[in-house]
Structure formats: C-alpha cells, structure tokens
C-alpha positions in Angstrom: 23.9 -0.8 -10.1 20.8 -3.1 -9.7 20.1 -3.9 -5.8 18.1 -7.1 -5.0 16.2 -7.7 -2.1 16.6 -11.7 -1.3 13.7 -13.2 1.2 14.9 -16.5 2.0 12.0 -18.5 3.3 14.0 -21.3 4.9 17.5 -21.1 6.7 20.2 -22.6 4.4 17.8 -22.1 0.4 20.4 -23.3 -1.6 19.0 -21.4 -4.4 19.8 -17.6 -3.0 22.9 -16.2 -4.0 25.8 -16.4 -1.7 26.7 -13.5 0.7 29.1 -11.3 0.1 28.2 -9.6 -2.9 27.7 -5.8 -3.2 24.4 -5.5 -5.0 21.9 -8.1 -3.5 21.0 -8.7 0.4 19.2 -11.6 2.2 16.4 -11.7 4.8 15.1 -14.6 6.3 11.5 -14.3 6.1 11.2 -18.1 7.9 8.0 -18.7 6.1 5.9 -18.3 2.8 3.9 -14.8 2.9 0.1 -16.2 3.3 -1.2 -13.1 0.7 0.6 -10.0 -0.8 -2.8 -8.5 -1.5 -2.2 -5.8 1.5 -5.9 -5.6 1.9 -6.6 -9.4 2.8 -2.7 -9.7 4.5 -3.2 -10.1 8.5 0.5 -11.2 9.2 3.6 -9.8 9.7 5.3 -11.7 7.1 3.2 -10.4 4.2 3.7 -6.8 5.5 7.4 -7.1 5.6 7.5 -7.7 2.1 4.8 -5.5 0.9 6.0 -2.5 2.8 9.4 -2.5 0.8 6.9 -2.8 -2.5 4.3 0.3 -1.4 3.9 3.2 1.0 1.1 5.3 1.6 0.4 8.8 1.7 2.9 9.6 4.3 5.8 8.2 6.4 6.8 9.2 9.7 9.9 10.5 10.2 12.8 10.9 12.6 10.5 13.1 14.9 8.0 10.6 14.0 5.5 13.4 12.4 4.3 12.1 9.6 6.1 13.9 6.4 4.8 13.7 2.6 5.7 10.8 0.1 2.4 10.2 -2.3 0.6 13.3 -0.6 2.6 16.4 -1.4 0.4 18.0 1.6 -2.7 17.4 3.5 -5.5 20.0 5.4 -7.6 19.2 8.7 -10.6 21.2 8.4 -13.7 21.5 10.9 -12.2 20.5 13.7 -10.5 17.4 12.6 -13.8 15.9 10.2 -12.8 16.3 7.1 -9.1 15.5 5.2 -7.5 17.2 2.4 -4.7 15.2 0.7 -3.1 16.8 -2.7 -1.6 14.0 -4.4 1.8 14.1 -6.2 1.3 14.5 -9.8 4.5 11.9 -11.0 3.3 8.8 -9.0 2.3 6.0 -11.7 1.6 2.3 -12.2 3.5 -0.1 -13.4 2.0 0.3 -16.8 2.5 4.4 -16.8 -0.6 5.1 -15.9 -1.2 7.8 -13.6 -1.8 7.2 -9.9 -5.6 9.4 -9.2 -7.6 10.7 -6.5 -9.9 8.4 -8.1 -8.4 5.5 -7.3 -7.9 6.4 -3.7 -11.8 6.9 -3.2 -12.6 3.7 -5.3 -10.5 1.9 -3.1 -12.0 2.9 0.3 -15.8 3.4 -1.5 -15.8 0.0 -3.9 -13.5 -2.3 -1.9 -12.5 -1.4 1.7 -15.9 -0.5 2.6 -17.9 -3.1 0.5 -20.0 -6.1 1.7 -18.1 -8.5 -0.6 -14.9 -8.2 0.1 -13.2 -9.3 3.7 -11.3 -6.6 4.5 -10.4 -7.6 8.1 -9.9 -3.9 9.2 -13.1 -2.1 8.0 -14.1 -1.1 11.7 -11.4 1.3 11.6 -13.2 3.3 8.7 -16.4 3.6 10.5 -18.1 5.6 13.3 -21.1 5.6 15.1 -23.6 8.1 14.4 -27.4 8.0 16.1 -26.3 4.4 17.4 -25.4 3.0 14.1 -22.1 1.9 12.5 -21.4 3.8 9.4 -18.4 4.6 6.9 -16.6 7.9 6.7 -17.5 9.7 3.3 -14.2 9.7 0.6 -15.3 12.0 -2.2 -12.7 13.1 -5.5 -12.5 16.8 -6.1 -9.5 16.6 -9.0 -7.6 13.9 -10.1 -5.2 14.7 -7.5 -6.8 15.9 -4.7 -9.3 13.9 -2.6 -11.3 14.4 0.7 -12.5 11.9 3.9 -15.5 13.5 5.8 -16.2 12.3 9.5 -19.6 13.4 11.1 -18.1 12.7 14.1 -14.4 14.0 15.8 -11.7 11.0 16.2 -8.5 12.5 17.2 -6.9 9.1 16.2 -8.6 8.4 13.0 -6.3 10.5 11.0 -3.3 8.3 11.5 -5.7 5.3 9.5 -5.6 7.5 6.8 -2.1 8.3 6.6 -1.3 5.0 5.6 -3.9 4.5 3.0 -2.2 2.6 0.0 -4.8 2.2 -3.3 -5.5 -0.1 -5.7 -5.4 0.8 -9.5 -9.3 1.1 -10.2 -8.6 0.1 -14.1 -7.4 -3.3 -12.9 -9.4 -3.4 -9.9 -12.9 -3.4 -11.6 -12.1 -6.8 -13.5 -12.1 -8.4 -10.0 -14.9 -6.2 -8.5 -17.4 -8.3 -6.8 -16.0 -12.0 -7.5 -14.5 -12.2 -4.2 -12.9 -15.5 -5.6 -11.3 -13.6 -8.5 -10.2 -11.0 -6.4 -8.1 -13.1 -4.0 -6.7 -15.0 -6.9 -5.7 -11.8 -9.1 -2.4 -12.2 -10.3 -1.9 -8.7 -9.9 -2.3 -8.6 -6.5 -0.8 -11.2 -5.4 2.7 -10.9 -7.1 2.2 -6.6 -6.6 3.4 -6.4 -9.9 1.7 -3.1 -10.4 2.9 -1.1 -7.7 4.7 1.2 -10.4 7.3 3.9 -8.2 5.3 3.4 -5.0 7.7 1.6 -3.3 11.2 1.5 -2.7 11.7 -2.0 -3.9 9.7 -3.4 -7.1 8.7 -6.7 -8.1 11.1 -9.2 -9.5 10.7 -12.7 -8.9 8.5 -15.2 -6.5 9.9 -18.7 -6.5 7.1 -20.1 -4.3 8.8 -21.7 -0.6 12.3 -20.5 -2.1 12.3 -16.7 -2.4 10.8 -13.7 -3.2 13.6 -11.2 -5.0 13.1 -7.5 -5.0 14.6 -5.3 -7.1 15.4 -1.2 -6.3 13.1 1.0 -7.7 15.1 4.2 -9.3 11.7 6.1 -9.5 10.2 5.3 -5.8 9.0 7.9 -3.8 10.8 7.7 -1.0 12.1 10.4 1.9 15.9 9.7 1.7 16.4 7.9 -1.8 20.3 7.8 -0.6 19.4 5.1 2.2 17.8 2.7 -0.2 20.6 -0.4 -1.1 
C-alpha cells in the first residue's frame, strides 16, 4: 500500500485529503518552500521537504554516530586529511542510472566550489593554507569510491561531508554555468530525479496548495519498517 506524504501549505487547504485514512498523512508546512534545489535552499521549510526526498552519505543514529546509507563505509587517513567513502553499488536515479563517485566530485568540483553558482555554504569547504582561502581536493578513484584531501587538520570538517547529497552530472552539465538556467531547472526544483535516495519520492506540487510525497519502496534507508 502506497503512503503519501501531504504538505499542507495553509491551515484548513480544502484540496488535501481528509484525515483519517490509513495510507496518506498531513504536515503543515505554513508556507510555500522558497527552492527545493538543496544547494540554493537557506530555510527550514525547503529542508523539511527535501530531507524526506534525499539523504546523504550517512545518518546518525540512536547513539548519534553516524551509520552508512549511500556510503557502505568510509576511512580517515593521515590524521583526519583525507576521506574514503565506498559508495553502495544499487543507489540509482530516477531514470536508472547509476548513482557514481563521479557525480559526488562533480558536484563539490563543478558546482559547490564554482564561481558561478551561489552556493551560500561554500566557506565550509575551504581552509586556509599560507593565509589564503582555498577548497579541499575531491578526486574519483572508481566509480564508487571517492576521496576529499585537506592540507590542513579540521576535527569538525568531517561531519560537512557526511551529509554530502550529489547532483546527477548527466543532467547537471545542461545547467552548468547559466546560473539562470540552473535555478530554474525543472529538475531541481520539483527533485524529480532523486531515484531511491530518499525515503519519500516525488509525486505532486500543486503550487500554495501542497506538495504530495509518495514512499519510496527502493530508498536507502536505516529502518525501512519506520517509513509510513
């Protein structure tokens, strides 16, 4: 049995189903999301809804240690510079399409870390060596396995990384660049590409209504028995 996920965006939406059914829920989101692209979202109404859509390499769990979801496992090497993350090899796209170390690195490389593109968080992805601001260095080594070298030791940085979620780089690259473009992707917006990355997947976004989520039977998730 199907499960939706309901975001009312105004008390009372006529248009929601009514309670009491078994396989749909409501939450009252009390406003439009501003952007589901998760790299331009700022608010904590876009990231309600696209956390039930992706996850990232890990998820904390009851102990609040982080435990794998797309990373299967994960080294620390050299004192804490340099991350190894071995991707699952049954996470895909919407489309089928394998989910890659490449697109990981494209991500950070080509969109995180560009000029063009307003990421609001890039600081987090930098450190200062010989008085200057620069990036940490994401490099592929297989198509599941991927690596982020510091030059510099950052106890805390590892928990950035932890939640990296990535962009397909097949779709991306249409956008690359066109900042205007990008922001406007229907892709991104809607997340209708997020394939089993998230508990939840796309249904329907009847703008200042709802937003309707449907289960995802493939998501990688800890405890697949808690999802609705």
């Amino acid at each position: 049995m199907a499960a939706f996920f309901f975001l009312a965006l105004a008390p009372g939406c006529r248009s929601a189903p009514e309670g009491g059914a078994s396989d749909h829920f409501r939450v009252n989101l009390g406003t439009e999301p501003p952007s589901l692209d998760w790299s331009l979202a700022t608010d904590h109404v876009s990231f309600n809804v696209i956390a039930n859509l992706m996850v990232g390499l890990t998820e904390f769990n009851q102990d609040l240690k982080p435990a794998p979801v797309v990373a299967k496992s994960w080294d620390i090497l050299d004192g804490g510079k340099k991350i190894v993350f071995r991707l699952r090899d049954d996470v895909s796209w919407s489309d089928g399409k394998k989910v890659t170390a490449e697109d990981y690195v494209y991500t950070l490389k080509n969109l995180m870390f560009s000029d063009w593109l307003p990421y609001p968080y890039k600081d987090d992805w930098q450190e200062e060596v010989n008085g200057e601001p620069v990036f940490v260095t994401p490099e592929v080594v297989d198509d599941t396995t991927f690596t982020i070298t510091r030059r510099t030791v950052d106890p805390e940085f590892v928990y950035n990384v932890y939640d990296i979620i990535p962009y397909p780089k097949y779709i991306a690259t249409k956008y690359e660049g066109d900042v205007e473009a990008f922001i406007k992707a229907p892709e991104f917006n809607n997340l209708t590409f997020t394939g089993n990355l998230g508990p939840y997947k796309f249904s329907e976004w009847l703008r200042n209504d709802r937003f309707v989520l449907e289960r995802n039977p493939g998501a990688l998730w800890q405890d697949k028995e808690t999802i609705l």
